[in-house]
C-alpha positions in Angstrom: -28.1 -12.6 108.9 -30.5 -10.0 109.4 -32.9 -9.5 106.7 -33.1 -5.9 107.7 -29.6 -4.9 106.5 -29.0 -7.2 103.4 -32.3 -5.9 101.8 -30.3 -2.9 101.6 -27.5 -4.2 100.3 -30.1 -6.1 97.2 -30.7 -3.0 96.5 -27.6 -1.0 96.3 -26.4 -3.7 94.8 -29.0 -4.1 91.9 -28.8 0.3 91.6 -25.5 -0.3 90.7 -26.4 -2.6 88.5 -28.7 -0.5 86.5 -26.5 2.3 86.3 -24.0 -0.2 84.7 -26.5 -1.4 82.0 -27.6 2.2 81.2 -24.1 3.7 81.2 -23.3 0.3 78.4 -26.2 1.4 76.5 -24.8 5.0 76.6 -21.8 4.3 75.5 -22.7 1.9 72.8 -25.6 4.1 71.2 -22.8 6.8 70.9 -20.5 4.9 69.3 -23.5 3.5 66.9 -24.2 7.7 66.4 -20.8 8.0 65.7 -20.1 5.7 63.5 -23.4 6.8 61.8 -22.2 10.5 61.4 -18.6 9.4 60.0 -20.5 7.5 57.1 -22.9 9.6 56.3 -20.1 12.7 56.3 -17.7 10.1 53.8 -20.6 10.2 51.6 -21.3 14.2 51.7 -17.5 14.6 50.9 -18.1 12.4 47.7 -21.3 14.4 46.7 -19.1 17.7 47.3 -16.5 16.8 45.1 -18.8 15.5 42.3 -20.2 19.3 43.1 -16.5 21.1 42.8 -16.0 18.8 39.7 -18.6 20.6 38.2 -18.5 24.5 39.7 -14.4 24.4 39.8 -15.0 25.3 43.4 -12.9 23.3 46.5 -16.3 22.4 49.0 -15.3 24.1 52.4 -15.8 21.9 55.6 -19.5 24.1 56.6 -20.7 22.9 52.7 -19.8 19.1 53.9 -20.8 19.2 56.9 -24.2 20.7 55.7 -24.7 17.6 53.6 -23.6 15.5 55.9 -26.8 16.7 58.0 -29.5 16.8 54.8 -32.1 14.4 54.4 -30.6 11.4 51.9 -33.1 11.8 49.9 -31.7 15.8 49.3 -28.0 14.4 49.3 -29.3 11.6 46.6 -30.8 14.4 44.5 -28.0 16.5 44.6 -25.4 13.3 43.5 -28.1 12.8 40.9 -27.9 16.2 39.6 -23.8 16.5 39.9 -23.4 13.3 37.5 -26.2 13.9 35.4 -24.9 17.4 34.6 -21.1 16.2 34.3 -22.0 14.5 31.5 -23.4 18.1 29.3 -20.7 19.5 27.4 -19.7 22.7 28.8 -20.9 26.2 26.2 -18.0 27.2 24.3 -16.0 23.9 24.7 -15.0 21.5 21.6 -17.0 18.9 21.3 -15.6 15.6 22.0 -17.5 13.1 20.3 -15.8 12.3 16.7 -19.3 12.8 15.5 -19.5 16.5 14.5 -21.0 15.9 11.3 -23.1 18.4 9.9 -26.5 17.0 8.8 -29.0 18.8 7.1 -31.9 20.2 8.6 -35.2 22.3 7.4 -33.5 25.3 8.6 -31.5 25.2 4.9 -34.9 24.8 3.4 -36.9 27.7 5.4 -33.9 30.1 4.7 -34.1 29.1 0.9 -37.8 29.7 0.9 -37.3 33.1 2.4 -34.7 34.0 0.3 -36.7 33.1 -3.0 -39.9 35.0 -1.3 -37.9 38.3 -0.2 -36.0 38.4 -3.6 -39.2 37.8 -5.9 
């Protein structure tokens, strides 16, 4: 064998190689992107509809995707916010506690005291 022609061949042959390993890591760092996207979009379409729960608006796919593409710490705030406010009692609705009570307060005694002071 001549050395001359299978030092060629090493190298082609180790090229090759290479380009194999880097076209692996290609393809496997797109699926890891991918599959990084997909989650993080499942989780934007939960924070939109905790959103539309509260505005009575259907999130279009541009809203999603935008919080698909925020900062979690943004997307955390905003969940935050949704189920924090879902739990106020819209104005103008009936409340739905049982406990609707009236209780005094010193309103009853400040209007009695202005009463008695306007009308003396």
């Amino acid at each position: 064998m001549n050395s001359s022609n299978t030092q060629p061949q090493i190298f082609e042959k180790l090229a090759n190689l290479l380009e194999a390993v880097a076209n692996y890591e290609s393809v496997r760092s797109r699926d890891e992107i991918l599959a990084k996207q997909a989650a993080e979009e499942a989780i934007a379409r939960v924070v939109a509809e905790k959103v539309a729960s509260l505005t009575g608006k259907t999130p279009d796919d541009e809203f999603v995707e935008k919080l698909a593409k925020a900062d979690p710490i943004v997307r955390n705030f905003i969940e935050d916010l949704s189920t924090s406010l879902g739990k106020v009692p819209r104005l103008g609705e009936p409340n739905s506690d049982d406990d609707s009570e009236k209780v005094a307060s010193n309103e009853d005694s400040a209007d009695r005291a202005f009463y008695k002071w306007i009308l003396s």
